[in-house]
N, CA, C and O atoms as CSV, one atom per row, in Angstrom:
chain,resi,resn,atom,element,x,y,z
A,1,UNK,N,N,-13.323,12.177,-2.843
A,1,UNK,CA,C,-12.738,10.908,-3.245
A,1,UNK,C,C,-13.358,10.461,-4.564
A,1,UNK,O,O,-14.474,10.798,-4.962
A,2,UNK,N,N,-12.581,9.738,-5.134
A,2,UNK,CA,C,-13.388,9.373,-6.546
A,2,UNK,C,C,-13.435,8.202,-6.448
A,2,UNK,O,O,-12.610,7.507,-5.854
A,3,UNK,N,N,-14.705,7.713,-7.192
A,3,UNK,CA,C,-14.737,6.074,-7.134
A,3,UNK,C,C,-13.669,4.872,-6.302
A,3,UNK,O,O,-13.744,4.290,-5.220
A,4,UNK,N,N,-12.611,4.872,-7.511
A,4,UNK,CA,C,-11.774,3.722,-7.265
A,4,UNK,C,C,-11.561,4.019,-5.807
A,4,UNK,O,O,-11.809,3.120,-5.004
A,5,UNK,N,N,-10.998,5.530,-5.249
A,5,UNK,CA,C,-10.587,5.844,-3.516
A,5,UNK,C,C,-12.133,5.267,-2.581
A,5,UNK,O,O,-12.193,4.764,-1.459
A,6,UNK,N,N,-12.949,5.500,-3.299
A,6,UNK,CA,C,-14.411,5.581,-2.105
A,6,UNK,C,C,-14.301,3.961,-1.850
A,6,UNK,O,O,-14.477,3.408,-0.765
A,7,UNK,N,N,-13.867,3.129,-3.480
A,7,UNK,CA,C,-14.236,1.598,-3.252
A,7,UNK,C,C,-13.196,1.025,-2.564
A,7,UNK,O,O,-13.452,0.068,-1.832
A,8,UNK,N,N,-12.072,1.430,-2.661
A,8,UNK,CA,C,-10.569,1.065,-1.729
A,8,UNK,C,C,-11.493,1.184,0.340
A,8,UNK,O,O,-11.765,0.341,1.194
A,9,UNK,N,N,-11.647,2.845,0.230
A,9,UNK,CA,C,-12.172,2.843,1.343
A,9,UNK,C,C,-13.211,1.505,1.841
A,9,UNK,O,O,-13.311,0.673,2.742
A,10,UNK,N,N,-13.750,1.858,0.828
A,10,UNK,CA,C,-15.061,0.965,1.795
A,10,UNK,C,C,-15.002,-0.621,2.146
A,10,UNK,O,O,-15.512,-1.352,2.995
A,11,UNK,N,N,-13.780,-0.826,0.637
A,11,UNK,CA,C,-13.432,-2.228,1.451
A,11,UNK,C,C,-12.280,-2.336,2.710
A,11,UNK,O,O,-12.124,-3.401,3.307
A,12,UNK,N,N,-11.768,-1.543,2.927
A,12,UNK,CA,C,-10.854,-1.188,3.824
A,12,UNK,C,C,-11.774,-1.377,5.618
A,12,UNK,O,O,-11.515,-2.001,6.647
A,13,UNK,N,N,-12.826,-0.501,5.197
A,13,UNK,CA,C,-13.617,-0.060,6.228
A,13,UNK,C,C,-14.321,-1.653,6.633
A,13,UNK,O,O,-14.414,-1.919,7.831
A,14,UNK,N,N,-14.761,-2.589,5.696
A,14,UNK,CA,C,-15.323,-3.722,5.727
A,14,UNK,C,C,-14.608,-5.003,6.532
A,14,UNK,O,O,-15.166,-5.973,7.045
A,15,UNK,N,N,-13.163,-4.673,6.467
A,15,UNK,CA,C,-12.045,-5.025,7.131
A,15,UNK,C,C,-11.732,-4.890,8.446
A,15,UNK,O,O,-11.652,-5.751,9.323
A,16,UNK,N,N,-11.573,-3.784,8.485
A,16,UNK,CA,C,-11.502,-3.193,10.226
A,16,UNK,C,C,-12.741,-3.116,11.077
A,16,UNK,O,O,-12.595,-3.176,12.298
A,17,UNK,N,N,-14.216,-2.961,10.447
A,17,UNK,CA,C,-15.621,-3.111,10.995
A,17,UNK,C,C,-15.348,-3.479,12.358
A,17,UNK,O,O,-15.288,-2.824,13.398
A,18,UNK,N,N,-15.168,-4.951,12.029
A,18,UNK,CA,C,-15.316,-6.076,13.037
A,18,UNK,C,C,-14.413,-5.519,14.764
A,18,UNK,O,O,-14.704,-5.934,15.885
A,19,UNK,N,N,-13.492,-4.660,14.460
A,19,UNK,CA,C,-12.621,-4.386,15.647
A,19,UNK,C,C,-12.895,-2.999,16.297
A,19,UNK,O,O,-12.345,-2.543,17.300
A,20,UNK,N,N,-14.100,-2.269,15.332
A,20,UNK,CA,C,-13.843,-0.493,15.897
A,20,UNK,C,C,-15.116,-0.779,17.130
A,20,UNK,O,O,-15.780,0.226,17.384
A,21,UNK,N,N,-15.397,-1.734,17.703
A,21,UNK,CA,C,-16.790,-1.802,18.468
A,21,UNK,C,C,-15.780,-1.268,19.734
A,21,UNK,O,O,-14.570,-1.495,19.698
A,22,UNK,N,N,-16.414,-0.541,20.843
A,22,UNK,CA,C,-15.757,-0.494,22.000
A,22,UNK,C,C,-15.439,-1.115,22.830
A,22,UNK,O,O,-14.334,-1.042,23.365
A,23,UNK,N,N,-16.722,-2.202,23.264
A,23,UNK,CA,C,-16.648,-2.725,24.109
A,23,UNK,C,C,-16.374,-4.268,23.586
A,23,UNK,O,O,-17.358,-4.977,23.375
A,24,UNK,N,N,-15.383,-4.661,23.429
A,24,UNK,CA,C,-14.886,-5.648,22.757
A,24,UNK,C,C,-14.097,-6.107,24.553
A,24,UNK,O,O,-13.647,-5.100,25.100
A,25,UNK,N,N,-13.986,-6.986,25.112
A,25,UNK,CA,C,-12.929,-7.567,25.343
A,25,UNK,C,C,-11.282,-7.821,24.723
A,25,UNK,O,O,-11.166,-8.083,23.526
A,26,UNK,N,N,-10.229,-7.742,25.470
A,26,UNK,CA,C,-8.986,-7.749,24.762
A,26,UNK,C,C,-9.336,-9.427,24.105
A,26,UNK,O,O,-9.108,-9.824,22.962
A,27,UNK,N,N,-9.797,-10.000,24.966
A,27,UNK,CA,C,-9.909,-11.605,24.159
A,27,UNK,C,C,-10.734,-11.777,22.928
A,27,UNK,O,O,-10.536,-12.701,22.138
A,28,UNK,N,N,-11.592,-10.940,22.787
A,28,UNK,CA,C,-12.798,-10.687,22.099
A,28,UNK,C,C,-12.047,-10.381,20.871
A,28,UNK,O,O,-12.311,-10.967,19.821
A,29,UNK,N,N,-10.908,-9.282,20.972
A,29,UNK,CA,C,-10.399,-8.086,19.883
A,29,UNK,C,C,-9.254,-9.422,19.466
A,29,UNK,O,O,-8.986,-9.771,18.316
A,30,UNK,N,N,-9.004,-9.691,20.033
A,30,UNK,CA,C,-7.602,-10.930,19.695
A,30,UNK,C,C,-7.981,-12.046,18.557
A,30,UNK,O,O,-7.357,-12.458,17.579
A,31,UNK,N,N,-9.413,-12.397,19.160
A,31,UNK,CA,C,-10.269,-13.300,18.575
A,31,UNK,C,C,-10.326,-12.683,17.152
A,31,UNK,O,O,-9.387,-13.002,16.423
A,32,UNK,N,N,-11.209,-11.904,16.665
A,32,UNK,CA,C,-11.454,-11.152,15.847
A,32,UNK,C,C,-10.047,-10.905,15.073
A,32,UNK,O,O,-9.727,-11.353,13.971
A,33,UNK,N,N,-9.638,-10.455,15.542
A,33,UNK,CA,C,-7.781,-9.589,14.703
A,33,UNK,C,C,-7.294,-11.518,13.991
A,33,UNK,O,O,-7.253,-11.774,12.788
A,34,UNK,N,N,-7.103,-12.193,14.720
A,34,UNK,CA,C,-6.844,-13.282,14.599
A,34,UNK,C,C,-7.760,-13.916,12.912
A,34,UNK,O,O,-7.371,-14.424,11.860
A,35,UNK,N,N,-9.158,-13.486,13.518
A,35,UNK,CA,C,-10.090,-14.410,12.172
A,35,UNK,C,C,-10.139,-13.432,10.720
A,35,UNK,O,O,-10.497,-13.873,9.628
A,36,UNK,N,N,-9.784,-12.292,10.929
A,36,UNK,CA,C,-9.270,-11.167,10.122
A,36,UNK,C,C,-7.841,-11.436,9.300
A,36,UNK,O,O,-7.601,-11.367,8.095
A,37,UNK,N,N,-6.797,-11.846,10.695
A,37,UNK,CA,C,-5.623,-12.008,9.092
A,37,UNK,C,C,-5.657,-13.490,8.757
A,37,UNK,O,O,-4.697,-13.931,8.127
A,38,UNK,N,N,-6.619,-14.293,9.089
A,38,UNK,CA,C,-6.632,-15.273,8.629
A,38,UNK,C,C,-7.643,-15.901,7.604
A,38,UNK,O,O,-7.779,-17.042,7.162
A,39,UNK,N,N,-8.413,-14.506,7.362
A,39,UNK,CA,C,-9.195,-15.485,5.818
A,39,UNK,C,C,-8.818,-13.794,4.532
A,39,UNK,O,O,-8.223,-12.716,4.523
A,40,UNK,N,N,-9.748,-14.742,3.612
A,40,UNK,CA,C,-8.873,-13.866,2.266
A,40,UNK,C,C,-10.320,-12.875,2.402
A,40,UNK,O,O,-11.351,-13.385,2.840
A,41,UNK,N,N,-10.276,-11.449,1.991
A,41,UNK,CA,C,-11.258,-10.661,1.657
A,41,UNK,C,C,-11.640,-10.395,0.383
A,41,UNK,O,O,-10.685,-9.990,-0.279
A,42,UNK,N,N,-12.808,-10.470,-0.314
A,42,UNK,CA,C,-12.428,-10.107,-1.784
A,42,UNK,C,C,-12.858,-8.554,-1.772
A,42,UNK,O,O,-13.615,-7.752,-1.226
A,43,UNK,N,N,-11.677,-8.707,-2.919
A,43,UNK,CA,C,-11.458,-6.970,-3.050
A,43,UNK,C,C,-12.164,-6.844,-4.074
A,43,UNK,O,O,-12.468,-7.657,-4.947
A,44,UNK,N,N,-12.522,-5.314,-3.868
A,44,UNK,CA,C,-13.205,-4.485,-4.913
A,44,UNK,C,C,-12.706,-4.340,-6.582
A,44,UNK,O,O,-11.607,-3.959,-6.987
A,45,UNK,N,N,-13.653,-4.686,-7.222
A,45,UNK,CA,C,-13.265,-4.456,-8.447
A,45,UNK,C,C,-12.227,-5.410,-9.387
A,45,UNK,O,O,-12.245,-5.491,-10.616
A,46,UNK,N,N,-11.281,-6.139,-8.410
A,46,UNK,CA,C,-10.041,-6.513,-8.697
A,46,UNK,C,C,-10.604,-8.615,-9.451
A,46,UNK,O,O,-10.068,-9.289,-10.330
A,47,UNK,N,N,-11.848,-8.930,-8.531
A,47,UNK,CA,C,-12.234,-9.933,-8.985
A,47,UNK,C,C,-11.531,-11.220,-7.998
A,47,UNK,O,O,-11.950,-12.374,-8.090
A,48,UNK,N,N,-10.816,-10.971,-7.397
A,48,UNK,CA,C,-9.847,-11.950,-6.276
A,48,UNK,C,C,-9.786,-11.550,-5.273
A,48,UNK,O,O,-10.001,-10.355,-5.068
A,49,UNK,N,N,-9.453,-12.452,-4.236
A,49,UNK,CA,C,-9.678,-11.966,-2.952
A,49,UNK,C,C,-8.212,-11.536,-2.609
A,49,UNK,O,O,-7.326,-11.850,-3.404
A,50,UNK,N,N,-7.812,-10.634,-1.144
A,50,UNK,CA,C,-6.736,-10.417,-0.710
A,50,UNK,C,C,-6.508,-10.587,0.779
A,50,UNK,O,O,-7.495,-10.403,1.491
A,51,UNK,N,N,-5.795,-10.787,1.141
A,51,UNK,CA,C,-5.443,-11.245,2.514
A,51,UNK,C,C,-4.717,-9.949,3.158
A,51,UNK,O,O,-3.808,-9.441,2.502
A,52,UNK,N,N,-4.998,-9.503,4.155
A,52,UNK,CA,C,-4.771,-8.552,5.102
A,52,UNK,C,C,-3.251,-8.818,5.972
A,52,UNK,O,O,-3.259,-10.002,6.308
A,53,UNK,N,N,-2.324,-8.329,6.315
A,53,UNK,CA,C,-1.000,-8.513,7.279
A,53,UNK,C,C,-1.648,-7.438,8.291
A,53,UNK,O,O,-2.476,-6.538,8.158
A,54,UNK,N,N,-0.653,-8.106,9.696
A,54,UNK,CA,C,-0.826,-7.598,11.022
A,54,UNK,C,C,-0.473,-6.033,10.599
A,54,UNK,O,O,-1.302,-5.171,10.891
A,55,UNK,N,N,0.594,-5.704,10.002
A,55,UNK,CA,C,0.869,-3.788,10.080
A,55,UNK,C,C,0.012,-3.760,8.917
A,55,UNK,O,O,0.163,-2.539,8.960
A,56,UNK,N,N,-0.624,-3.905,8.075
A,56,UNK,CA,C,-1.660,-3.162,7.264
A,56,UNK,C,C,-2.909,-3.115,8.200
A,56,UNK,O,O,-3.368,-1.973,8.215
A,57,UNK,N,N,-3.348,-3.661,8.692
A,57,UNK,CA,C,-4.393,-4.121,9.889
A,57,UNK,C,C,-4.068,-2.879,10.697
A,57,UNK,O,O,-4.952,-2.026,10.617
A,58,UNK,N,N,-3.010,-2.549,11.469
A,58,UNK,CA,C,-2.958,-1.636,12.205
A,58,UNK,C,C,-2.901,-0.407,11.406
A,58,UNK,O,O,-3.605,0.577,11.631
A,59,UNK,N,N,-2.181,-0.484,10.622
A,59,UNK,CA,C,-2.228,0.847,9.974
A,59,UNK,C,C,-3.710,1.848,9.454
A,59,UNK,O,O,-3.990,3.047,9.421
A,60,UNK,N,N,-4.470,0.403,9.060
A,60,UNK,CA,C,-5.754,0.770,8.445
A,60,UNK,C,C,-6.545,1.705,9.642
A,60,UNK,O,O,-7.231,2.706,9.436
A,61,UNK,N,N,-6.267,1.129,10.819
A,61,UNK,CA,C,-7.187,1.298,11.913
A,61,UNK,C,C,-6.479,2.651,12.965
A,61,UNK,O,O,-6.934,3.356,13.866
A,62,UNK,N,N,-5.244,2.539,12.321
A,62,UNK,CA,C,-5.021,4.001,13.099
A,62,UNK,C,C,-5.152,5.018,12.254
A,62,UNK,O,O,-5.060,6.097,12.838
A,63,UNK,N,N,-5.449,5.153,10.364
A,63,UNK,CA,C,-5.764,5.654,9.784
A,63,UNK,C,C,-7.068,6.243,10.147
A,63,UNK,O,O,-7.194,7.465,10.079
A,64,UNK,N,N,-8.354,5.265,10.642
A,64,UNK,CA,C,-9.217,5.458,10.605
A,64,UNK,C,C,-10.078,6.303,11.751
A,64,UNK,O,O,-11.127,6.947,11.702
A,65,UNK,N,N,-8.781,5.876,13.187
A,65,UNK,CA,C,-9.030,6.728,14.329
A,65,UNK,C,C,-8.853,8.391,14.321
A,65,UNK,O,O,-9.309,9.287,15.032
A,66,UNK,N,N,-7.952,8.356,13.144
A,66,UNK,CA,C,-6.911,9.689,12.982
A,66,UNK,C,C,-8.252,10.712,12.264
A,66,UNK,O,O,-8.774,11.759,12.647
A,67,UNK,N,N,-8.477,9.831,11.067
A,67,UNK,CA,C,-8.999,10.720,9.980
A,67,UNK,C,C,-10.319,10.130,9.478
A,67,UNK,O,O,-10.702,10.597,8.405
A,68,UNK,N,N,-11.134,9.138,10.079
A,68,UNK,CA,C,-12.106,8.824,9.799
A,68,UNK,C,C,-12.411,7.523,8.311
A,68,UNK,O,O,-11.919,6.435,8.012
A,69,UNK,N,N,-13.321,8.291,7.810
A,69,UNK,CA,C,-13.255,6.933,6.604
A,69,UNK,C,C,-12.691,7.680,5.575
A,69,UNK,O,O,-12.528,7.003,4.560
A,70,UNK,N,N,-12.361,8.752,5.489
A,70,UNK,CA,C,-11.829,9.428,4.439
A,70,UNK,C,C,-9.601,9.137,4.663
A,70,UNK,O,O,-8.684,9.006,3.852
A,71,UNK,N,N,-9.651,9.155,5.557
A,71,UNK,CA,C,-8.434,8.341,6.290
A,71,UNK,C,C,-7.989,7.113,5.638
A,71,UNK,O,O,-6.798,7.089,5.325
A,72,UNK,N,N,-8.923,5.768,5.285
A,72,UNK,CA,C,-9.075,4.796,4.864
A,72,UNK,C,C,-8.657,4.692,2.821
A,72,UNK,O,O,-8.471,3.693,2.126
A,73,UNK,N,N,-8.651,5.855,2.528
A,73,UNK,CA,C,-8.519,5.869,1.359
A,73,UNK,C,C,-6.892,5.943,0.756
A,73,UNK,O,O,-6.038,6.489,1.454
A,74,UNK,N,N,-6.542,5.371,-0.545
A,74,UNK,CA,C,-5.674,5.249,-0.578
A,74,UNK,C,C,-4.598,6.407,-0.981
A,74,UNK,O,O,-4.615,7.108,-1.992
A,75,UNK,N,N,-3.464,6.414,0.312
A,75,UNK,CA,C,-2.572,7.652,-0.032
A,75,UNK,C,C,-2.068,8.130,-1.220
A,75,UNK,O,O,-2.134,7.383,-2.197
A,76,UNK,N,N,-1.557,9.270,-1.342
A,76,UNK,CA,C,-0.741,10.114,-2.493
A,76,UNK,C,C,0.209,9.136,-2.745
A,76,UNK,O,O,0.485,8.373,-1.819
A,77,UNK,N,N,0.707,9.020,-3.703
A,77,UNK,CA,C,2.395,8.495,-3.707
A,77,UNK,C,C,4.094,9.513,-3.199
A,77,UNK,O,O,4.272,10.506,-3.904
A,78,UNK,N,N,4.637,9.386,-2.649
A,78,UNK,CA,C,5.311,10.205,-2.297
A,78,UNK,C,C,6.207,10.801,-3.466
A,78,UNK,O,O,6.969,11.722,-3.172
A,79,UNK,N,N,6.158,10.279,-4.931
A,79,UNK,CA,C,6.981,11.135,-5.683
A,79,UNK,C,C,5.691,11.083,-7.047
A,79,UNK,O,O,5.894,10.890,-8.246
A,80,UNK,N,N,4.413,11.323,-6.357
A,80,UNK,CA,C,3.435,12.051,-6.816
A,80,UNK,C,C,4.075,13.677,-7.683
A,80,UNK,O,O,4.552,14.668,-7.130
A,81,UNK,N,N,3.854,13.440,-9.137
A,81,UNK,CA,C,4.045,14.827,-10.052
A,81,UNK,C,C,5.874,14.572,-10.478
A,81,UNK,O,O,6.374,15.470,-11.156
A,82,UNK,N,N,6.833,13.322,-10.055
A,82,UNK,CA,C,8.049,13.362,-10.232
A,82,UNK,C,C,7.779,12.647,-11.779
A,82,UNK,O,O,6.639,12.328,-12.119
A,83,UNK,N,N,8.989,12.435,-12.681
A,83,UNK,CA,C,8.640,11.870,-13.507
A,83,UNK,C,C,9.139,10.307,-12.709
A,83,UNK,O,O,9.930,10.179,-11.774
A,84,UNK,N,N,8.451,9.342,-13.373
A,84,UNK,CA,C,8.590,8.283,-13.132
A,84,UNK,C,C,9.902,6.910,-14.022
A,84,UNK,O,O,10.358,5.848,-13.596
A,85,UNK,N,N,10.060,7.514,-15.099
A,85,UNK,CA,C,11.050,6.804,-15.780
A,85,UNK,C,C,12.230,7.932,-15.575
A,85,UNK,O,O,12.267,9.014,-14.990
A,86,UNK,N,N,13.235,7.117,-16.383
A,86,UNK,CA,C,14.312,7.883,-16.655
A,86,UNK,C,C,14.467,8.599,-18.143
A,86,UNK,O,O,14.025,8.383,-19.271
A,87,UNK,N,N,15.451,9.694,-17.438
A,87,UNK,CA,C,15.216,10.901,-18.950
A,87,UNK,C,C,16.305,9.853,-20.226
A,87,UNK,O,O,17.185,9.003,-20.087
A,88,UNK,N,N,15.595,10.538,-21.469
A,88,UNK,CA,C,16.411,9.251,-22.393
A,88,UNK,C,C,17.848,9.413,-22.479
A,88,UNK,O,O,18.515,8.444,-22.841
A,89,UNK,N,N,18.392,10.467,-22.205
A,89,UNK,CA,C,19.723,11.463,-22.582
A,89,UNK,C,C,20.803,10.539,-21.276
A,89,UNK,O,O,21.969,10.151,-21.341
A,90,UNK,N,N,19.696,10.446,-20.096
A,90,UNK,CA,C,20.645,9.883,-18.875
A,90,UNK,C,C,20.994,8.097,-19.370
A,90,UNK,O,O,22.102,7.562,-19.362
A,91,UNK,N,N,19.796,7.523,-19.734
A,91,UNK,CA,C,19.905,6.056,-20.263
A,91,UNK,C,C,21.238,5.834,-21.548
A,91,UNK,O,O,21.998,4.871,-21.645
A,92,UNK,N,N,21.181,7.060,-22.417
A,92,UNK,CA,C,22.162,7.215,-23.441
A,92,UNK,C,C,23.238,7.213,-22.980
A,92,UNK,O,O,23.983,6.367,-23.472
A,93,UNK,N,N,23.834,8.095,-21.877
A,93,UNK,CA,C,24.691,8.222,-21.196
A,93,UNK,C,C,25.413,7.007,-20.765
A,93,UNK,O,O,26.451,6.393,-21.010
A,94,UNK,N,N,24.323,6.950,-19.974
A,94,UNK,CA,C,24.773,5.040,-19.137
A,94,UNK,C,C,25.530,4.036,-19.627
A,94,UNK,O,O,26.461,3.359,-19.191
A,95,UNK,N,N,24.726,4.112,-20.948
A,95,UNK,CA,C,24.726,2.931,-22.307
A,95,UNK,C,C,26.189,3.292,-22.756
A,95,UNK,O,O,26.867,2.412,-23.287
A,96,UNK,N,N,26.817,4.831,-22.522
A,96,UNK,CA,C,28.584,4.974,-23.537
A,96,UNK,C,C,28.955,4.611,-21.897
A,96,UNK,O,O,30.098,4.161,-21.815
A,97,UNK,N,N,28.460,4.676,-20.966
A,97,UNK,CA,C,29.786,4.710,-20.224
A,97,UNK,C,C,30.324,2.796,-20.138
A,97,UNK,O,O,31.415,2.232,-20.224
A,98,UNK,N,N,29.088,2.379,-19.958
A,98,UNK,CA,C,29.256,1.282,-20.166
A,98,UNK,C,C,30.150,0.738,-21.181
A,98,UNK,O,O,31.118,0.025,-20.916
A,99,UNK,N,N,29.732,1.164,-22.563
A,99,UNK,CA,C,30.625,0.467,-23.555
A,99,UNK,C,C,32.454,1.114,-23.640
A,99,UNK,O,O,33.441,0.728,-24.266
A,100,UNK,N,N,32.262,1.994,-22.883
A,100,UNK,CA,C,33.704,2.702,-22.604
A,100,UNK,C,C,34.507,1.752,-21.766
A,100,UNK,O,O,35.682,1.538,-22.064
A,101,UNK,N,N,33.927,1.152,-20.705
A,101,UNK,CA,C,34.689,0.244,-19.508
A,101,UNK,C,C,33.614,-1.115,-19.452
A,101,UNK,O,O,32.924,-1.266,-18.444
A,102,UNK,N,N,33.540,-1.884,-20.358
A,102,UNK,CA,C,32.392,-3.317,-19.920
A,102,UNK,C,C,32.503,-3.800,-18.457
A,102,UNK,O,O,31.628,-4.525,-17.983
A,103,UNK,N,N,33.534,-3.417,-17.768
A,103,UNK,CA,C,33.489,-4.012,-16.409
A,103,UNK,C,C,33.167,-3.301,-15.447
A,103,UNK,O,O,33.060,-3.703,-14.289
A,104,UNK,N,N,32.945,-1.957,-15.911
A,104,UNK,CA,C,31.993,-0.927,-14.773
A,104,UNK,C,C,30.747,-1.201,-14.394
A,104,UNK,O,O,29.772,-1.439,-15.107
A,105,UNK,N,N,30.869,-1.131,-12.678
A,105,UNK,CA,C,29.498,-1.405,-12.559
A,105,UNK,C,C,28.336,-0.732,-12.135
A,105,UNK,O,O,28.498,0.416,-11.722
A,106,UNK,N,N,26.954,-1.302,-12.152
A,106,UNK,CA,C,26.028,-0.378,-12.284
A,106,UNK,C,C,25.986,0.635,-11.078
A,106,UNK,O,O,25.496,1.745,-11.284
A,107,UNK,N,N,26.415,0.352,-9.983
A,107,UNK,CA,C,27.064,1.354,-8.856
A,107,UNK,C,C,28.059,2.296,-9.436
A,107,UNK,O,O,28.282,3.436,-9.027
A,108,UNK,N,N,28.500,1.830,-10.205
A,108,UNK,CA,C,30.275,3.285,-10.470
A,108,UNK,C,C,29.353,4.069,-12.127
A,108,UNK,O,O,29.550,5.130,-12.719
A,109,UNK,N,N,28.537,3.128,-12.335
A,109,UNK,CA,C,27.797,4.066,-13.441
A,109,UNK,C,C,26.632,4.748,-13.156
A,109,UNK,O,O,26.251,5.523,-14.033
A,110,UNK,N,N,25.968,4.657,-12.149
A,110,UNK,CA,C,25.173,5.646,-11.572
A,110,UNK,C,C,25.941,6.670,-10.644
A,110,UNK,O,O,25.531,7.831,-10.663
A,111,UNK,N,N,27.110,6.325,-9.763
A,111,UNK,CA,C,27.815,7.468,-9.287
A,111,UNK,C,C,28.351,8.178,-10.447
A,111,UNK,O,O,29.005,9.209,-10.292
């Protein structure tokens, strides 16, 4: 992991702490989950704090059952290595079809 992933992790891990104990009571874990999405955490690096949601909360923590603290780090992107903009030739394109029909729309010009 490199830095920025280790510091994502570890504030991640700083997050969920409070709930990986075993012997928690369900009232205990409710308690806790409860005082968790309800205050702000400050995040790493970023200088502001961030507030946690119930499915990031779970997600974090079934990440962490799955795969440990290396689990906790932040995923690939799924179009990881795609290009991310559009090619200029397709934007050129767009731009005549448009001026060919002004009332085409951006649905009938991407089909």
């Amino acid at each position: 992991m490199d830095d920025h992933a280790t510091q994502e992790a570890l504030f991640r891990y700083g997050v969920i702490a409070p709930l990986l104990s075993g012997d928690l009571s369900p009232e205990e874990r409710g308690r806790i989950r409860a005082e968790i999405l309800d205050r702000t955490h400050p995040a790493p690096g970023e200088g502001k704090a961030r507030t946690v949601s119930e499915r990031t909360l779970r997600r974090w923590l079934q990440a962490y059952r799955k795969d440990g603290f290396r689990g906790l780090g932040p995923g690939k992107r799924r179009d990881s290595g795609a290009p991310r903009r559009i090619d200029p030739t397709i934007v050129d394109k767009a731009a005549a079809l448009r001026e060919e029909v002004p009332e085409r729309s951006v649905r009938q010009i991407i089909d």
